[in-house]
N, C-alpha and C positions, 0 to 999 in steps of 0.2 A: 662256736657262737654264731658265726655266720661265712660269707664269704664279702670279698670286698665288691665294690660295685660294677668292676668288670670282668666279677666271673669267675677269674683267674686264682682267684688264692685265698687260701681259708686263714677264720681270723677265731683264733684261740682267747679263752679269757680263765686267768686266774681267782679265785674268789676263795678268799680263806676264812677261818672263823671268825663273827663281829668281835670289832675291837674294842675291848674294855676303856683302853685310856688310848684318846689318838694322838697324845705326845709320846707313847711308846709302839712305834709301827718301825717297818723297817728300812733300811737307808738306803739298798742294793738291792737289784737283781741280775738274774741272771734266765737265758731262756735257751734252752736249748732242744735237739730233734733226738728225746731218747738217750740222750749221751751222743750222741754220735754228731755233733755240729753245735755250737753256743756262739752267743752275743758274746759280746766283752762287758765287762762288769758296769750297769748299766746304774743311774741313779735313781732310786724311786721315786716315784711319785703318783699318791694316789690318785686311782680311777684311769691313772694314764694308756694312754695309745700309742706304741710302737710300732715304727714300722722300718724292718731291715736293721733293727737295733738300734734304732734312734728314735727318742720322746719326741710323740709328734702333738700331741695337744690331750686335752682333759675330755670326759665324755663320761657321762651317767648311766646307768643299768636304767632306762627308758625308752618307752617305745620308742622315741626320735632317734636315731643312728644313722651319723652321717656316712655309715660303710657300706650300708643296706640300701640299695634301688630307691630310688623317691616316686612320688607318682606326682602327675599333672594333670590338670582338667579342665576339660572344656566343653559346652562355656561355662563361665562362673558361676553360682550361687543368687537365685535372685527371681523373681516373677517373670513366666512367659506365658504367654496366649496358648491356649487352646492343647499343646504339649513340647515337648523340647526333645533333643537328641542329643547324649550326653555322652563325652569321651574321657575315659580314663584311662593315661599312657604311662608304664612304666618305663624310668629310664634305664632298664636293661630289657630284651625284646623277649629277652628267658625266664624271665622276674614271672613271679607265681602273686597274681594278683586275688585275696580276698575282700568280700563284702556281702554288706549286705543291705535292704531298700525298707526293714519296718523298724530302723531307729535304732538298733541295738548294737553293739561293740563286735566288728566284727574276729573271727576265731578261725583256729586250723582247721574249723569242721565247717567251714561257711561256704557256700557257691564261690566258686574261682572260675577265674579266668586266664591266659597266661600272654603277658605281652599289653595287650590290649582290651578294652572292658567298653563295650557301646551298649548302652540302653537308651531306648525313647520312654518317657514318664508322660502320660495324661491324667495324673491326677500326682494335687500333693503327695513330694517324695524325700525323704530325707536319704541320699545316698552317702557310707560310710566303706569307706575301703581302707587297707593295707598290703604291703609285701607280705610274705611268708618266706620265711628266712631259716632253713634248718627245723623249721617247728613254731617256729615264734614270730607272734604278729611283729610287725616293725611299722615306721613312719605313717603312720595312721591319718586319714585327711574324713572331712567331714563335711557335706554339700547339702544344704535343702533350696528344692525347686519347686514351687509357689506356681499351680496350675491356674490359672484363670480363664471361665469360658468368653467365649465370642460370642454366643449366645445369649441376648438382654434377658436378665433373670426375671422367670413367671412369678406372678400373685398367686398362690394357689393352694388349695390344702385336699384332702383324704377324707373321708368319711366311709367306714365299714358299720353297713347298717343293720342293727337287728333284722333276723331272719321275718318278724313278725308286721318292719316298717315297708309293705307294699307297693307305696304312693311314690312317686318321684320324689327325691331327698333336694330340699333346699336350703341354702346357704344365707345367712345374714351375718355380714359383719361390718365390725366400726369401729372406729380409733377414740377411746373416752377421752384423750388429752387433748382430741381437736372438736371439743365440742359435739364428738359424738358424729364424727364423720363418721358416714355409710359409703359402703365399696358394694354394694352387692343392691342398688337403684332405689332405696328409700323407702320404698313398699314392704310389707311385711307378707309372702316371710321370704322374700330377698328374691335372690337367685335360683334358678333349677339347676342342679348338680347334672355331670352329666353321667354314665355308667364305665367306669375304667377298668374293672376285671372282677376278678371273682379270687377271694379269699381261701388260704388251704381249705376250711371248713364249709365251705358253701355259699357264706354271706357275698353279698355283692359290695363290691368299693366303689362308690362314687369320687368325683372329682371335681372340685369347686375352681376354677380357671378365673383370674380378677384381671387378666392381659399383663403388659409388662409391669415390674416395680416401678413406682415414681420416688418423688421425694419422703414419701410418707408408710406404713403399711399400719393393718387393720391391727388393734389392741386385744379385740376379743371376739369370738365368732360362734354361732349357736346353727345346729343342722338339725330342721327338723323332715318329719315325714306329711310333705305340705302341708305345713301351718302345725298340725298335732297328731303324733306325742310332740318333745322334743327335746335338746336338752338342754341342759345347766349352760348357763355364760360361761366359755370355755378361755383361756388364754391362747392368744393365736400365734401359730409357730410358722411362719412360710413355709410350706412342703410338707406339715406337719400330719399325721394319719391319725385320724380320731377314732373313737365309737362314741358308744351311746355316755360311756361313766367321764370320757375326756382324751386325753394324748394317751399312746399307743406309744411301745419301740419296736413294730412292726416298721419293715423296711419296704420299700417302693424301690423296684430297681429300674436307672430311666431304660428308656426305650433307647435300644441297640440294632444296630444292622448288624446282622450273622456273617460273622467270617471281617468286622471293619475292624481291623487290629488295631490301626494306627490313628483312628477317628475320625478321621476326612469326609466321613457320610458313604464314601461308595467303598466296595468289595473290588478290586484291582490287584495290579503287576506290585503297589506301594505295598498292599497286606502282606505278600509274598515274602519281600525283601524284610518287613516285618517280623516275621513266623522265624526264614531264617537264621536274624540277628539273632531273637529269644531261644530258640534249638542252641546254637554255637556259644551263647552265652550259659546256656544249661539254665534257662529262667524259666521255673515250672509253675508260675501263676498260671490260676485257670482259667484265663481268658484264652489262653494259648493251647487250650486242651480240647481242641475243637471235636476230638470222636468221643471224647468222654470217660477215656479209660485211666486217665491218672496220670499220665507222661505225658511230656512237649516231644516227639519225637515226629519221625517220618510221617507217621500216621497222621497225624496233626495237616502236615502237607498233603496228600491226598485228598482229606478230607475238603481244604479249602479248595483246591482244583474243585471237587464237588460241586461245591457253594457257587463257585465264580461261575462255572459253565452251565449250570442251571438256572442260572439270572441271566444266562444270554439266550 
């Protein structure tokens, strides 16, 4: 079943066929090495834990098992600025740590680590680990770490304009529950968008900037191609990407420094030390995949030497 928590000695379990009536179970046991070594005739009692031939308390076929390594973490569970550094320590240094970071139960097939498990998180993470005990998850623990940026959040939306809208794309928007507040100067037709990149197909993406959030944000917003065509009163979504028919699940990915692992804004000795926690931990997210080939490995680290000495 497993070993006990320091290592030293394996811990066997009996498991016979479900009992029909549990007034009829049995009174004795007995355990012995093969024939060759026994307890003395021991009283039963179900689900119990022996040890050296003596009832040592009760215990459930559950992942909690107080024989099996426990894990500790640090820090706790709970919202940090901008990212966090997260340690999970087994209390055995040989304990085969599983887990996993997108919410799911972690398994014997999951990323491990042994000893020791550090990860930094800069976005919402729900981290889940276990021991691996013989095969079998054991003492299971469950963390989520709540990113919030330092960054005061922009007013701002998306528009991918028909190929055939020429004109500078501008923005009108306003809040109907406040009487129809305008965020975009009270003139029609608002705002000038300004040009933020170019669409897999060609279209150009503009980008409506309102400066920071306030108390309040806009209800509903309309982009037209100055003044006309334009479109439909749209529902407004902060950071939301439109076209011509309304909201999009096209994704805007923000803007990143190449090679800023850890998010700080600069490319340094921190990415480094970054890179290779992620390598040692075997964490093949692809942020970490800086040559492009599919692995966090060495490669990964040349690569950023690359980056860093070419920005000097």
């Amino acid at each position: 079943m497993g070993k006990t928590a320091d290592g030293t000695r394996k811990i066997y379990k009996w498991t016979a066929d479900e009992v029909a009536d549990p007034n009829n179970m049995p009174t004795g046991l007995i355990f012995s090495s093969n024939g060759e070594g026994q307890t003395a005739d021991l009283d039963y009692v179900n689900h119990g834990y022996y040890i050296d031939g003596v009832y040592n308390r009760t215990i459930t076929d559950t992942g909690d098992d107080s024989s099996a390594p426990t894990l500790s973490v640090t820090p706790e569970a709970g919202t940090y600025t901008d990212r966090v550094t997260v340690t999970v320590t087994a209390s055995s240094g040989s304990a085969t740590i599983v887990y996993t970071t997108d919410g799911t139960a972690p398994t014997a097939n999951s990323k491990s680590a042994t000893g020791t498990l550090r990860m930094t998180f800069t976005t919402t993470t729900t981290l889940r680990a276990a021991v691996l005990v013989d095969g079998a998850v054991k003492n299971a623990i469950s963390r989520k770490y709540t990113i919030r940026s330092s960054v005061a959040e922009k007013l701002h939306a998306y528009f991918i304009a028909p190929s055939n809208w020429t004109n500078t794309i501008y923005c009108w928007a306003w809040n109907s529950n406040l009487g129809n507040k305008n965020y975009t100067g009270g003139t029609w037709p608002g705002a000038a968008c300004t040009v933020y990149g170019k669409h897999e197909d060609g279209r150009s993406i503009w980008e409506w900037d309102g400066g920071e959030v306030g108390d309040d944000i806009p209800t509903h917003i309309i982009f037209s191609n100055n003044k006309s065509p334009q479109t439909p009163d749209l529902v407004f979504v902060n950071g939301g990407v439109y076209d011509e028919n309304g909201l999009t699940d096209y994704v805007i990915e923000p803007d990143k420094v190449d090679g800023d692992l850890n998010g700080d804004g600069q490319v340094n000795a921190g990415d480094i030390s970054t890179l290779y926690e992620a390598i040692l931990n075997g964490n093949s997210d692809k942020q970490f995949d800086l040559n492009g080939d599919g692995s966090v490995n060495a490669g990964d680290i040349s690569a950023l030497y690359a980056i860093i000495l070419a920005g000097n």
